[in-house]
VEXKEDREN-381700 format. One record per residue: residue number from 1; x, y, z of N, C-alpha, C, O in turn; residue in one letter. Coordinates in pm, 1 decimal. Layout:
N
+------+----------+----------+----------+----------+----------+----------+----------+----------+----------+----------+----------+----------+-------+
: kefi :     n_xx :     n_yy :     n_zz :    ca_xx :    ca_yy :    ca_zz :     c_xx :     c_yy :     c_zz :     o_xx :     o_yy :     o_zz : torlo :
+------+----------+----------+----------+----------+----------+----------+----------+----------+----------+----------+----------+----------+-------+
:  NUM :        X :        Y :        Z :        X :        Y :        Z :        X :        Y :        Z :        X :        Y :        Z :     a :
...
+------+----------+----------+----------+----------+----------+----------+----------+----------+----------+----------+----------+----------+-------+
end
This chain:
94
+------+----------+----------+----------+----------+----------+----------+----------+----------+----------+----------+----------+----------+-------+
: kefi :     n_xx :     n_yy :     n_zz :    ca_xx :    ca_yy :    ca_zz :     c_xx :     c_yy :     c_zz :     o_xx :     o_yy :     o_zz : torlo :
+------+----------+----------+----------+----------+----------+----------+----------+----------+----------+----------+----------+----------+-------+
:    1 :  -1691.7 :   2805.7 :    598.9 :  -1627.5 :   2675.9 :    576.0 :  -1486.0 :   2681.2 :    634.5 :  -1422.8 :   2782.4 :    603.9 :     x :
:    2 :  -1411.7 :   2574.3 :    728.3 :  -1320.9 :   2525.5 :    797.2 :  -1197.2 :   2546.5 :    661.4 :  -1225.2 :   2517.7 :    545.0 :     x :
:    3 :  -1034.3 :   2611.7 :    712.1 :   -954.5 :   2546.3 :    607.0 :   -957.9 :   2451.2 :    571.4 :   -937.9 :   2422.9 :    453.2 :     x :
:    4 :   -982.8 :   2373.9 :    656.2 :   -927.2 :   2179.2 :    602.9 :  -1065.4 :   2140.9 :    520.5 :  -1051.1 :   2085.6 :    411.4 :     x :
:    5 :  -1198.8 :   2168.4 :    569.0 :  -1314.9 :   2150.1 :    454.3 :  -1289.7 :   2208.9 :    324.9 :  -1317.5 :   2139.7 :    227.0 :     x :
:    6 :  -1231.6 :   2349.9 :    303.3 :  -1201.4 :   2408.8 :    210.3 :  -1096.1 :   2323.3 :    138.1 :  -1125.3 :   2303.0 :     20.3 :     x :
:    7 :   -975.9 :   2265.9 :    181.2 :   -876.9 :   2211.5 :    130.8 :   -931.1 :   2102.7 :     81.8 :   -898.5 :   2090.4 :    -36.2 :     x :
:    8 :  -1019.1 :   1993.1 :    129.7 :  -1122.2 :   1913.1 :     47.3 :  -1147.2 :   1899.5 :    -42.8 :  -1125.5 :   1802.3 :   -115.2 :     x :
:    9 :  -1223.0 :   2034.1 :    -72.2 :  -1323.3 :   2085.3 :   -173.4 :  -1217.1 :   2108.3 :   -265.6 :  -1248.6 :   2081.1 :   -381.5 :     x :
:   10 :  -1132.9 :   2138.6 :   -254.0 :  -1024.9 :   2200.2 :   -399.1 :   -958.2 :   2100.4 :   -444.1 :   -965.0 :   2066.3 :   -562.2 :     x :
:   11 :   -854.6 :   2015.6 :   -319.2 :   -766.3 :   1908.1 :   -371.7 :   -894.6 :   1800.8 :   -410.7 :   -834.4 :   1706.0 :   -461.3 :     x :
:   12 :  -1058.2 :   1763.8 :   -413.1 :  -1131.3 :   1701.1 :   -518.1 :  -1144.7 :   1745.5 :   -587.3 :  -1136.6 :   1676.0 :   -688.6 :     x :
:   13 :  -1176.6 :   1892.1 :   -612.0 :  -1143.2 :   1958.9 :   -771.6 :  -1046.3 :   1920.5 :   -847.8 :  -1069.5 :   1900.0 :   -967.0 :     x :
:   14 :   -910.9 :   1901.8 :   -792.0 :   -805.8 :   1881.5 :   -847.8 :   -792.4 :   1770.0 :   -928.9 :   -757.7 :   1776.2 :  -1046.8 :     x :
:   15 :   -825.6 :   1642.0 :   -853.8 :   -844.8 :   1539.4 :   -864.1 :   -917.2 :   1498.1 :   -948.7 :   -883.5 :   1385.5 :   -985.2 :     x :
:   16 :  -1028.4 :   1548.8 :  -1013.2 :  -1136.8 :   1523.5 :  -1114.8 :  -1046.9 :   1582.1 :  -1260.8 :  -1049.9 :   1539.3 :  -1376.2 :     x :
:   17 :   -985.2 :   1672.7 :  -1212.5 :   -910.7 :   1765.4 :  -1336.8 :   -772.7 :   1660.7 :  -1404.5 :   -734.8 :   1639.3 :  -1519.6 :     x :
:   18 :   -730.6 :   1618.1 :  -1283.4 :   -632.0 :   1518.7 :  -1322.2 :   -647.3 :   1386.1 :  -1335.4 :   -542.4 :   1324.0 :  -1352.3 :     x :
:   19 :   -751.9 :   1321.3 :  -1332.4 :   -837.3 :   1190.0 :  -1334.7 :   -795.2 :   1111.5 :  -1278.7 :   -773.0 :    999.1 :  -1323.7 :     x :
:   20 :   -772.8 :   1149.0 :  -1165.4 :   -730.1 :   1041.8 :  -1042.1 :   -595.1 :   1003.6 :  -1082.8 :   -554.1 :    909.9 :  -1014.4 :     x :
:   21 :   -511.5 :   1044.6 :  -1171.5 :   -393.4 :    947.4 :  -1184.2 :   -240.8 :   1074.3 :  -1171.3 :   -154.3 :   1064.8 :  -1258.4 :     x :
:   22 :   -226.0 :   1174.3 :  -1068.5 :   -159.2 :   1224.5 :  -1014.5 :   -128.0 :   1187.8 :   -861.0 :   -187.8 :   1255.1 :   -777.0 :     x :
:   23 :    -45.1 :   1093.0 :   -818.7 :     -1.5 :   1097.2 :   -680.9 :    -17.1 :   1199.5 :   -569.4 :    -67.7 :   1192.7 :   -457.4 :     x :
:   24 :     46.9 :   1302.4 :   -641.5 :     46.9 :   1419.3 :   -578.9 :    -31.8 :   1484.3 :   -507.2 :    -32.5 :   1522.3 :   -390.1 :     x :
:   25 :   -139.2 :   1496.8 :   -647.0 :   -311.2 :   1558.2 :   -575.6 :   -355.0 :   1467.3 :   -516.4 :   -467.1 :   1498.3 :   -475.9 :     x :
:   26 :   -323.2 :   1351.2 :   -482.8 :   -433.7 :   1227.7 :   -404.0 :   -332.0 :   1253.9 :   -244.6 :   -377.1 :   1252.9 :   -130.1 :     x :
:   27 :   -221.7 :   1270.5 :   -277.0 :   -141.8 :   1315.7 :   -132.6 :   -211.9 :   1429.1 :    -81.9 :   -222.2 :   1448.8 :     39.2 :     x :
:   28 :   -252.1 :   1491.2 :   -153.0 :   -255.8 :   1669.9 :    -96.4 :   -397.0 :   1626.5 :    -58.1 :   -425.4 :   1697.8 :     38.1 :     x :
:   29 :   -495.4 :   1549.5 :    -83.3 :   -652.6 :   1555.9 :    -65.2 :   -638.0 :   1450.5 :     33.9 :   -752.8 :   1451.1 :     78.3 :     x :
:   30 :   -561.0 :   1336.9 :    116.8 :   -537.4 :   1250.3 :    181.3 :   -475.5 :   1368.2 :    302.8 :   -546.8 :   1376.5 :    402.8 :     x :
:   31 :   -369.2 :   1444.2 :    301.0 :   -333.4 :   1540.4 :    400.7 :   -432.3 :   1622.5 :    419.5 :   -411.0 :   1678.7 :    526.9 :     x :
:   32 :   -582.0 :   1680.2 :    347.5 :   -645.4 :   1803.9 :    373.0 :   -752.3 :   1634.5 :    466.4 :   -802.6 :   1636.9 :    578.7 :     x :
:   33 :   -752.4 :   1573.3 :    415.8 :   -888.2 :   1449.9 :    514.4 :   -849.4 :   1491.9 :    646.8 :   -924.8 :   1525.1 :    738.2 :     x :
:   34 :   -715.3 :   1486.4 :    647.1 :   -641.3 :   1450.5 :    796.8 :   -642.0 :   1567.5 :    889.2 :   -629.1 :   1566.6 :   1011.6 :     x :
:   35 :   -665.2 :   1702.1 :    781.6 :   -639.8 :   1785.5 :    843.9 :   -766.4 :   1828.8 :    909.5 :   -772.7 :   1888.7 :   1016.8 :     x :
:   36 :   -881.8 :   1787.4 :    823.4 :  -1078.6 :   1794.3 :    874.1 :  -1067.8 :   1663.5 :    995.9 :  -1162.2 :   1648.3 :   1073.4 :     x :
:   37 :   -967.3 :   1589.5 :   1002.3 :   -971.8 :   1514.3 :   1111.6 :  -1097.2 :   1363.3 :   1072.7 :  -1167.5 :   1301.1 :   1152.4 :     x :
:   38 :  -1082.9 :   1346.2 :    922.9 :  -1159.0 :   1200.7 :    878.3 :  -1052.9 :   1134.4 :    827.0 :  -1006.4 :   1171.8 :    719.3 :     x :
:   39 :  -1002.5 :   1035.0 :    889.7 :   -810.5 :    995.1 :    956.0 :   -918.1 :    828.2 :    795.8 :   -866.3 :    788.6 :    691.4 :     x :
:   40 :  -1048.9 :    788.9 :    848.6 :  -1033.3 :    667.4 :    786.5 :  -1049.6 :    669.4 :    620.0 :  -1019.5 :    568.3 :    556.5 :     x :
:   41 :  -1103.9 :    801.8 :    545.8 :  -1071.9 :    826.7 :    459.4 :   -904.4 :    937.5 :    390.9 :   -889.9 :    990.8 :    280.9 :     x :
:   42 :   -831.7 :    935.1 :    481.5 :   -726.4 :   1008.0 :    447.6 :   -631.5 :    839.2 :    417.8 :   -557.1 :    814.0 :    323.1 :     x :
:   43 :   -662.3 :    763.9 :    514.2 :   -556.3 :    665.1 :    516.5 :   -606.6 :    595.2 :    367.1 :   -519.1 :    563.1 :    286.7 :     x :
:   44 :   -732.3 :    576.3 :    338.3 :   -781.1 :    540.2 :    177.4 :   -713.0 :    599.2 :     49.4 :   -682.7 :    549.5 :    -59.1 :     x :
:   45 :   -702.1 :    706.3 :     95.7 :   -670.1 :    832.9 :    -28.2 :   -511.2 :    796.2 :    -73.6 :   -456.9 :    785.2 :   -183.6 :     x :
:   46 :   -458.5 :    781.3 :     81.7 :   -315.1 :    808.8 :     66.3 :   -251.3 :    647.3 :     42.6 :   -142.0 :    638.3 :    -13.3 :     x :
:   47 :   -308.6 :    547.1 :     78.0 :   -236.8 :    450.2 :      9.9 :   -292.1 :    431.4 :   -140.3 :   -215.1 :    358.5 :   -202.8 :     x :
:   48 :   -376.1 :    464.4 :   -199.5 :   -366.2 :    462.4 :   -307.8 :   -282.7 :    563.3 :   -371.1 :   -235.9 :    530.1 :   -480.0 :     x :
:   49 :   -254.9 :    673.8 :   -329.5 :   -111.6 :    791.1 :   -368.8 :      5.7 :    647.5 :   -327.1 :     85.7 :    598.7 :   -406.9 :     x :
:   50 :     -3.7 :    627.7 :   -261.9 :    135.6 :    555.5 :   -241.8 :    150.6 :    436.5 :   -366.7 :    248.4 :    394.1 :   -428.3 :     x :
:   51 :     47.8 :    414.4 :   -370.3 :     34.8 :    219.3 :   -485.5 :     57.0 :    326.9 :   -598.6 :    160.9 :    308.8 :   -662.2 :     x :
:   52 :    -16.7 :    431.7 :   -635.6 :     41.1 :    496.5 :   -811.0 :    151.1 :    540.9 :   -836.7 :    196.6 :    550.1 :   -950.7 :     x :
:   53 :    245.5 :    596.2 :   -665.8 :    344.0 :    647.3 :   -708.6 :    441.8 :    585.9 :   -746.0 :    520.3 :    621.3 :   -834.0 :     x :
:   54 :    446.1 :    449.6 :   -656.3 :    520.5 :    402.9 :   -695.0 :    514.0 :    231.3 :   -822.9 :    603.7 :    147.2 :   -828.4 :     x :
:   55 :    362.3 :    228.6 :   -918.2 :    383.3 :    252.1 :  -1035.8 :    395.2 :    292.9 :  -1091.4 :    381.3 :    224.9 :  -1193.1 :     x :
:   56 :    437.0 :    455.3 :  -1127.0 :    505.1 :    562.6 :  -1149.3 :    604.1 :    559.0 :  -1117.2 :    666.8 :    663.6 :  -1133.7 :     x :
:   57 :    683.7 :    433.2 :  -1048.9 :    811.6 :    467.1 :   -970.4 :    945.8 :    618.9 :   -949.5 :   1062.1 :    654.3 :   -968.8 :     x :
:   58 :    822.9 :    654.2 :   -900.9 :    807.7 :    787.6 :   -775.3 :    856.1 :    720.8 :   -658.9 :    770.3 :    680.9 :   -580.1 :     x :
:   59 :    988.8 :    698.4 :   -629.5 :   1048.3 :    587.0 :   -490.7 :   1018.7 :    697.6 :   -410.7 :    943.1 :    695.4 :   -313.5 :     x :
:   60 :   1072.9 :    783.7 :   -448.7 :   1091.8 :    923.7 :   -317.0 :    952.4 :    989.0 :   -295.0 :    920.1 :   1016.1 :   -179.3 :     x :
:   61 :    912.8 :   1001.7 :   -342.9 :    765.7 :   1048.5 :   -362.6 :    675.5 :    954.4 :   -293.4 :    591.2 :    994.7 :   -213.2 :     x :
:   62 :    692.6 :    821.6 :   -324.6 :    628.9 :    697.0 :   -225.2 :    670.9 :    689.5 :    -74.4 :    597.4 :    658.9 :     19.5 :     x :
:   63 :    832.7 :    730.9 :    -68.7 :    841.0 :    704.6 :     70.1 :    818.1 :    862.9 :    143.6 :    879.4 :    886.4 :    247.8 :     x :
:   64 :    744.3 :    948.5 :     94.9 :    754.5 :   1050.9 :    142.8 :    587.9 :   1026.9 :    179.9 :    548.4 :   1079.7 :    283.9 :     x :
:   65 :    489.8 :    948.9 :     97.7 :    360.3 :    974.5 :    144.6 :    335.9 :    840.6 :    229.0 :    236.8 :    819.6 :    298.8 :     x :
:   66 :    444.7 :    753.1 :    210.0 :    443.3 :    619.9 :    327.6 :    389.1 :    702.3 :    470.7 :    293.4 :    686.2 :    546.4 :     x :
:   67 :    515.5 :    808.4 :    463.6 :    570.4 :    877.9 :    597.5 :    464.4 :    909.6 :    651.8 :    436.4 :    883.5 :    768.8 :     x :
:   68 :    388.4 :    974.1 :    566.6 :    230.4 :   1076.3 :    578.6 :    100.4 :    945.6 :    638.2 :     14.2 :    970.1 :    722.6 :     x :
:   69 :    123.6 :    780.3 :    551.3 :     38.0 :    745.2 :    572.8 :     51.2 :    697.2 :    714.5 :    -38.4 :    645.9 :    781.4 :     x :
:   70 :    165.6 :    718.9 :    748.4 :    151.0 :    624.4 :    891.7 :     93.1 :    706.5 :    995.8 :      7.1 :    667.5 :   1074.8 :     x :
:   71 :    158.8 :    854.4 :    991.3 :     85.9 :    962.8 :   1054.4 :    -65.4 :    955.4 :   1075.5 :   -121.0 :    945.2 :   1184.9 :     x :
:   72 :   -102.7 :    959.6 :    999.4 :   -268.0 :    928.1 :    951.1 :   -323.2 :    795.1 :   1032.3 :   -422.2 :    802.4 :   1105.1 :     x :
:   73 :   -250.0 :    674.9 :   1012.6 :   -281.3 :    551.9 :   1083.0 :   -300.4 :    607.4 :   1211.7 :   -415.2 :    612.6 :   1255.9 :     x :
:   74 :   -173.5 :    663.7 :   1300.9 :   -168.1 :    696.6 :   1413.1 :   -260.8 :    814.8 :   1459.0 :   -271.3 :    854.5 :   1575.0 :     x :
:   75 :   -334.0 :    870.5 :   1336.3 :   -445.2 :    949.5 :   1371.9 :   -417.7 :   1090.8 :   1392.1 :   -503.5 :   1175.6 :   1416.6 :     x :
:   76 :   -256.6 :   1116.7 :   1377.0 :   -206.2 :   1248.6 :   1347.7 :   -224.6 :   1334.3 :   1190.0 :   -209.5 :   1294.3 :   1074.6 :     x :
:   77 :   -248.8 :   1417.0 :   1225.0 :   -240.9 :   1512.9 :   1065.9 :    -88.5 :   1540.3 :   1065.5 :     -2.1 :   1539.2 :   1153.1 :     x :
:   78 :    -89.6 :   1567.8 :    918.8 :     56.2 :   1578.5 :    864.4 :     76.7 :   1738.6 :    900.0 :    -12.8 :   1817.2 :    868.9 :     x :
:   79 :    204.8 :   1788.2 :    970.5 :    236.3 :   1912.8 :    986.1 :    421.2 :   1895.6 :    888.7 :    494.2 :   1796.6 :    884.9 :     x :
:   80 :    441.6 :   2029.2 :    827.1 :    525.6 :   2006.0 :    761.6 :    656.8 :   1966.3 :    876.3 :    719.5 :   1866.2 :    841.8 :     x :
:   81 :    692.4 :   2015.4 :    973.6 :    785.8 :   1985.4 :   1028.2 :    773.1 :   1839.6 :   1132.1 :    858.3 :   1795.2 :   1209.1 :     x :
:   82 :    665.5 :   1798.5 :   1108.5 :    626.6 :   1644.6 :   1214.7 :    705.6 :   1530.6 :   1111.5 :    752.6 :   1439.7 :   1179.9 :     x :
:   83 :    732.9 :   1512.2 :    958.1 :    811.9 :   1453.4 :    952.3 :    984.1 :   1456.4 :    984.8 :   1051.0 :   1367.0 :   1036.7 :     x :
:   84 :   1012.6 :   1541.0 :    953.6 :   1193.2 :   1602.6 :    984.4 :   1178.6 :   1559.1 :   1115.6 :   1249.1 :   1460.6 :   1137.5 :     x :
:   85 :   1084.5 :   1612.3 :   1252.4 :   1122.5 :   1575.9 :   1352.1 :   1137.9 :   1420.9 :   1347.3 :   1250.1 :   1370.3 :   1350.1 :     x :
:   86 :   1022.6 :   1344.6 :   1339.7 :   1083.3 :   1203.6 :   1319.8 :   1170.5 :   1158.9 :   1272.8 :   1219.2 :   1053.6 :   1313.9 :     x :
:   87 :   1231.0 :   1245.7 :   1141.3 :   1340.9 :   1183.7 :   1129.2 :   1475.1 :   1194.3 :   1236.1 :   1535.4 :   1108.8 :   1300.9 :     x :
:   88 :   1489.3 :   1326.2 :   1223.2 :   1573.3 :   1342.1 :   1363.0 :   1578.7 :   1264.5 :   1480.0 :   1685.6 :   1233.1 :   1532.4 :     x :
:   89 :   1451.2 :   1227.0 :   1530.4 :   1437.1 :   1124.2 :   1629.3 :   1484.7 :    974.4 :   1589.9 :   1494.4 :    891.5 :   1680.5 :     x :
:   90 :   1509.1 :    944.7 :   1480.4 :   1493.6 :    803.3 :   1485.8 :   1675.9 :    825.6 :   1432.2 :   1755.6 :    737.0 :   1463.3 :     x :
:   91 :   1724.4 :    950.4 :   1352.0 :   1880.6 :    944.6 :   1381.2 :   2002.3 :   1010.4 :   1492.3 :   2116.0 :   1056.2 :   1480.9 :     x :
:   92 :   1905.3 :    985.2 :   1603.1 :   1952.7 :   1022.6 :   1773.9 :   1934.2 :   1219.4 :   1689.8 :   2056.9 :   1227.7 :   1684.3 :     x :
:   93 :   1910.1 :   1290.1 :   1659.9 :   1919.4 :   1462.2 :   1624.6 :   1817.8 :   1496.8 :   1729.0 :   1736.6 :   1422.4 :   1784.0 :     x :
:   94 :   1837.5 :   1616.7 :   1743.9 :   1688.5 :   1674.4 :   1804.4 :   1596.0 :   1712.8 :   1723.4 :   1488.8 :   1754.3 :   1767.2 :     x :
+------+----------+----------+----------+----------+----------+----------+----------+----------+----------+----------+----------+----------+-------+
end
């Protein structure tokens, strides 16, 4: 079994354990979709992480898996340093 199938399989474990109502684990199982490269269920996963977090108002936490969902739209997997670079890019940094 593939890491990213493996990462699947656990962050839905997770998810059953926490009954769907952790942001967090629905981020982490929305980043492992992306990472098996099934972009139209990662983008599912992760706006619903985004709609709980921030009824949880989790602002930072919301705009951190916004970041992730757009990645995903654009059909990229989330790498930890692919957000920072964007940010850098969009405040003239390298």
């Amino acid at each position: 079994m593939s890491g990213a199938n493996e990462a699947v399989r656990l962050a839905g474990r997770a998810l059953v354990v926490t009954n769907r109502k952790n942001p967090s684990m629905l981020d982490t199982l929305a980043t492992a979709y992306a990472a098996a490269g099934r972009f139209n269920l990662a983008i599912a996963v992760e706006e619903d992480a985004a709609a709980l977090a921030s009824a949880l108002r989790a602002d930072a936490l919301a705009d951190e898996i916004r970041g992730r969902l757009e990645l995903f739209r654009q059909g990229r997997p989330y790498r930890q340093d692919t957000l920072k670079q964007k940010r850098n890019e969009a405040w003239g940094g390298d």
